[in-house]
C-alpha positions in Angstrom: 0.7 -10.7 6.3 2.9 -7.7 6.8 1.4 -5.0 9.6 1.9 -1.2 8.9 1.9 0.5 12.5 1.2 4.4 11.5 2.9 6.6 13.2 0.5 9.7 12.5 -3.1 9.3 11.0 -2.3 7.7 7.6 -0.1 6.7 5.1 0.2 6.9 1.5 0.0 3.9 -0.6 3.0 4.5 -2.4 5.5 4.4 1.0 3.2 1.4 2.4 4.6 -0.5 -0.7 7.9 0.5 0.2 7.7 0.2 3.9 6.6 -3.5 3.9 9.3 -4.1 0.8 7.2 -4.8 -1.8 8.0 -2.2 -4.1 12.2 -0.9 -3.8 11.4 2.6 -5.1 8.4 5.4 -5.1 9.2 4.7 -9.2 8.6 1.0 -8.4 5.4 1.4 -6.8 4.2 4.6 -8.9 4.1 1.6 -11.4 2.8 -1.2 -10.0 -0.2 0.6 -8.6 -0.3 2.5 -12.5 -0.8 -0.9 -13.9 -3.1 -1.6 -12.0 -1.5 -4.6 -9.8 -2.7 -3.2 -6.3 -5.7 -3.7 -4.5 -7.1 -1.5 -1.3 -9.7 -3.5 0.4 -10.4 -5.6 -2.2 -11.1 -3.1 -5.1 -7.9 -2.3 -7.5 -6.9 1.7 -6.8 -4.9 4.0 -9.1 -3.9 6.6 -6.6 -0.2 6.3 -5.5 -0.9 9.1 -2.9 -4.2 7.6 -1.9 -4.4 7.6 2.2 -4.2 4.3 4.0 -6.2 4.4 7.6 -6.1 2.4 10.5 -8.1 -1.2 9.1 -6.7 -0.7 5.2 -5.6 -4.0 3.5 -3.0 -4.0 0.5 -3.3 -6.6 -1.3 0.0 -6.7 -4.3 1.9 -9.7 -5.9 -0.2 -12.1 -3.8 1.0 -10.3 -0.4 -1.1 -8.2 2.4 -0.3 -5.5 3.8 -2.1 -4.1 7.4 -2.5 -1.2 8.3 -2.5 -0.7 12.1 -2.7 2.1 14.9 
């Protein structure tokens, strides 16, 4: 499991991707998460700009990502 430390009070999904390297590019993630192929907390989301907290879980291509203060 990869652990996000946030440096302010969230992050957007999109440059969580790319900051654990799971997506190269914002094009790379605008697509996976388009197609459907990412999960927050369990429930598939949509929203490439869609605000990761302290406590989030990513789940894409059988990876996690945390995201921690």
């Amino acid at each position: 499991m990869e652990i996000i430390k946030l440096r302010e009070e969230y992050i957007k999904l999109g440059q969580a991707l790319k900051a654990a390297g799971l997506c190269e590019s914002g094009v790379d993630a605008k697509y996976a998460i388009g197609e459907g192929l990412v999960k927050v907390n369990g429930s598939v989301e949509y929203q490439r700009g869609k605000k990761l907290h302290a406590g989030d879980i990513v789940t894409f291509n059988g990876e996690e990502i945390r995201i921690e203060l």
